[in-house]
N, C-alpha and C positions, 0 to 999 in steps of 0.2 A: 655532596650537596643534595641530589636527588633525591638519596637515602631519607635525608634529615629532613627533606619537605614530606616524603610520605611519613614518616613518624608522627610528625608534627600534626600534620591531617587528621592523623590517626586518635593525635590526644583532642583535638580540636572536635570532632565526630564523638568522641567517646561526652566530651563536656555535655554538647548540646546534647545528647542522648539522656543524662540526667536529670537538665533542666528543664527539658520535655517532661520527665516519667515528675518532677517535684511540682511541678505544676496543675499536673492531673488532679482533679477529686477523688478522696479513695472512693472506691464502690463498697458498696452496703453489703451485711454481711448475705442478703438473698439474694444479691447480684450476683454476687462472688461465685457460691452455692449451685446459680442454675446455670452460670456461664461454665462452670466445670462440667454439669453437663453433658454442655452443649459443646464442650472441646474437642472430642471424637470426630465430631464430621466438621472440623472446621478447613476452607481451603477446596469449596465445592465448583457447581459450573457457573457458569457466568447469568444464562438464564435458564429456565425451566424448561423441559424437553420431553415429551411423551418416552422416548429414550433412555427412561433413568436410570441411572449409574450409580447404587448403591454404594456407601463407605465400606471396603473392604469389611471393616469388621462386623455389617453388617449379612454379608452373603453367605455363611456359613454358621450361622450362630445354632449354638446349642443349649441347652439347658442350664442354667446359669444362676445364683447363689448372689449374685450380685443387683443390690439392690434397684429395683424398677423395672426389673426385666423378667421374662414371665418362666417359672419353671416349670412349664409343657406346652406344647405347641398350641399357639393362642394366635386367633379371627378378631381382628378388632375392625370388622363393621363401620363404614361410617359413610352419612349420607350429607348432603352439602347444596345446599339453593332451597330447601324446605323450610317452611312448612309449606304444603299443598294435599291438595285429595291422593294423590300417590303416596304421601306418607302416611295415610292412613289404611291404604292396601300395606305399605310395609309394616305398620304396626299391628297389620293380623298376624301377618306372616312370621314376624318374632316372638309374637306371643304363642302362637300356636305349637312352636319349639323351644319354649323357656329361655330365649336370647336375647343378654341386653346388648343393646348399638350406643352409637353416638351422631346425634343430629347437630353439624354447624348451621343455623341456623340463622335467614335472612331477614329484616323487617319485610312483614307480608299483613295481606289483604284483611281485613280485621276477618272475612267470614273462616279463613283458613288457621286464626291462632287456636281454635277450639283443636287442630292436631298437636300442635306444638303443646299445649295441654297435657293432652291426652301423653305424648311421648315423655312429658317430665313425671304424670301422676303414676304412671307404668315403671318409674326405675331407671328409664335409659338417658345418661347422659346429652345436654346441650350446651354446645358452645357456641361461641360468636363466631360467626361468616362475617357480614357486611352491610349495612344499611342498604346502599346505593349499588354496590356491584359497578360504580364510577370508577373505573383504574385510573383514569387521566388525571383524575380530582382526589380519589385517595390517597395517592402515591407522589404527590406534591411535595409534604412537608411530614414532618412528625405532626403538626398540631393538624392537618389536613387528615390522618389516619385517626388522632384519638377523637375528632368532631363525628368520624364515622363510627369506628369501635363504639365508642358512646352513646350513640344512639340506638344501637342495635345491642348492646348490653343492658339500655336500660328498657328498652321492648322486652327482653327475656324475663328480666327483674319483676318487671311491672305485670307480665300478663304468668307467669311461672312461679313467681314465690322463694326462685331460689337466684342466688347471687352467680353467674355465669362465670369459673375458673380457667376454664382453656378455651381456644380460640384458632382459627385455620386463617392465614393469608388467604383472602382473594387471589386466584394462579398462584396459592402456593408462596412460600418466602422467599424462593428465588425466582423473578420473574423481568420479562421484556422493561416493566413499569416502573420498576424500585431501585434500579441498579445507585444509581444515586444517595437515595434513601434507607435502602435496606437498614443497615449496620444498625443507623442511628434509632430509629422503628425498633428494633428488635431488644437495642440497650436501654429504653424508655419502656416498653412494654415489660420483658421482663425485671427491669426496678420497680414496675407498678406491684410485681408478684405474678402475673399471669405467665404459664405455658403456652406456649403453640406445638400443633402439630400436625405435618406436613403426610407424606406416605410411601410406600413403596411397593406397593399393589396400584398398576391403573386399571380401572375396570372397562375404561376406553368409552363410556355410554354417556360421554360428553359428544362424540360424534351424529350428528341427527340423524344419521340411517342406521346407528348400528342397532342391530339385530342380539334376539335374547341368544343363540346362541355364541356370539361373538361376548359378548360381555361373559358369558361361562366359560368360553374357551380365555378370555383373558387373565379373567380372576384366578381360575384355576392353575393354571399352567404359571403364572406370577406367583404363586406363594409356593411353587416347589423348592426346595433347598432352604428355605425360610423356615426359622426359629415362632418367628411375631408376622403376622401379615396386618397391615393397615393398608385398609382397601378403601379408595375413594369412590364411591358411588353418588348418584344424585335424584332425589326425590321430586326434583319440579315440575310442575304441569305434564310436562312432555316426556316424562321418561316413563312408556308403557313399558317399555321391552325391559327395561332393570327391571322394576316388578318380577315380570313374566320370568326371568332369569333368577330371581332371588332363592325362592325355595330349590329349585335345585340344585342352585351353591351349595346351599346350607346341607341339605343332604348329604352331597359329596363329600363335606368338609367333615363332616357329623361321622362317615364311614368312616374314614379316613382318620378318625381318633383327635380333629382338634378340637379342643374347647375355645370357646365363646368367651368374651370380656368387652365390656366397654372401656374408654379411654379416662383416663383421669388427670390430677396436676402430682400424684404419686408416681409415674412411670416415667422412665427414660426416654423423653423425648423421640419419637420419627421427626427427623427435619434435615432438610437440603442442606448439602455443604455451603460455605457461603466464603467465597474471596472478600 
């Protein structure tokens, strides 16, 4: 009898499991596409951690044939809270090396869009950051995220000339804020066609004392063993010391044989595992 109730269980589980999966909407065929992916790092931490814990197949990658991934040791650059008069010290700095970046970029001060300009007329990718920088208010709803998203896509649009394709979480897509929200954020945004992408380089100069050697010793010593470095840095008012730290990065990296590339909606995704 036992026997016959766990069976029965079993066919009973297996029903509902069907009528589950026939109920669903298929997903489109670019859902499909970017969720594949995004399959590799699926099954990540629960929230964001200075601490980060790369997907295994992430920490020894080599050189690779496989599309969206880069074949030679490639600095992807990218700065996050700008535009500000700091990003306009970064954009000597780049230029002055032949390096395109990528700026996520915030709704800011009308007198600071003339950088955000300037970083679009120069070559170097922008993507969406956040209107508001509100975690408690972004991270509500899906329609709570695209009121933000949207406004700060169409500040890019509107003061840039060009249509904004990829885009960085506020903390990142796994965070304290979204645990709720995440999944569904992530299956709405990418059905819209948008990329995100997250990092695995901290350059740690979200810390208000850190020091221009600390952010060199972080960057650097972060992209060891690394195929791709995506390096989170931050352009806003107050980050003198990144500045101050930046050309010597570049230098090092520059000896050291890696090339330069900004991010695009072409590449295999950096992004947080996600349960």
């Amino acid at each position: 009898m036992k026997n016959r109730k766990s069976v029965i269980s079993i066919y009973f589980l297996l029903f509902m499991a069907c009528v589950w999966c026939s109920s669903n909407i298929k997903m489109d065929s670019r859902y499909e596409q970017v969720m594949r992916q995004y399959e590799y790092q699926l099954g990540y931490i629960d929230t964001y951690s200075k601490e980060f814990a790369p997907h295994p197949n992430e920490v020894n990658e080599t050189a690779s044939e496989e599309p969206g991934l880069p074949k030679e040791k490639t600095i992807y650059l990218t700065f996050d809270d700008g535009p500000s008069p700091r990003t306009e010290e970064v954009l000597d700095i780049l230029k002055k090396h032949n390096i395109k970046a990528t700026f996520f970029v915030v709704k800011c001060k009308d007198e600071y869009i003339p950088y955000m300009k300037r970083a679009a007329s120069e070559g170097h990718m922008i993507g969406v950051h956040t209107a508001s920088h509100k975690y408690n208010e972004i991270y509500k709803s899906v329609d709570a995220y695209l009121k933000d998203f949207t406004e700060c896509y169409d500040f890019v649009l509107e003061n840039t000339g060009k249509a904004p394709t990829i885009f960085r979480f506020p903390g990142g897509s796994v965070n304290s804020y979204n645990e709720s929200t995440r999944k569904e954020i992530v299956r709405e945004m990418t059905r819209r066609g948008f990329t995100y992408f997250d990092w695995n380089v901290e350059s740690g100069d979200s810390a208000s004392k850190a020091s221009a050697d600390t952010i060199y010793n972080n960057v650097i010593n972060g992209c060891k063993g690394k195929q791709r470095g995506v390096i989170i840095m931050h352009d806003s008012i107050g980050k003198k010391t990144t500045v101050q730290a930046l050309e010597n990065i570049i230098v090092k990296f520059e000896e050291d044989g890696w090339k330069f590339a900004s991010l695009n909606n072409t590449l295999k995704p950096m992004i947080f595992r996600m349960k």
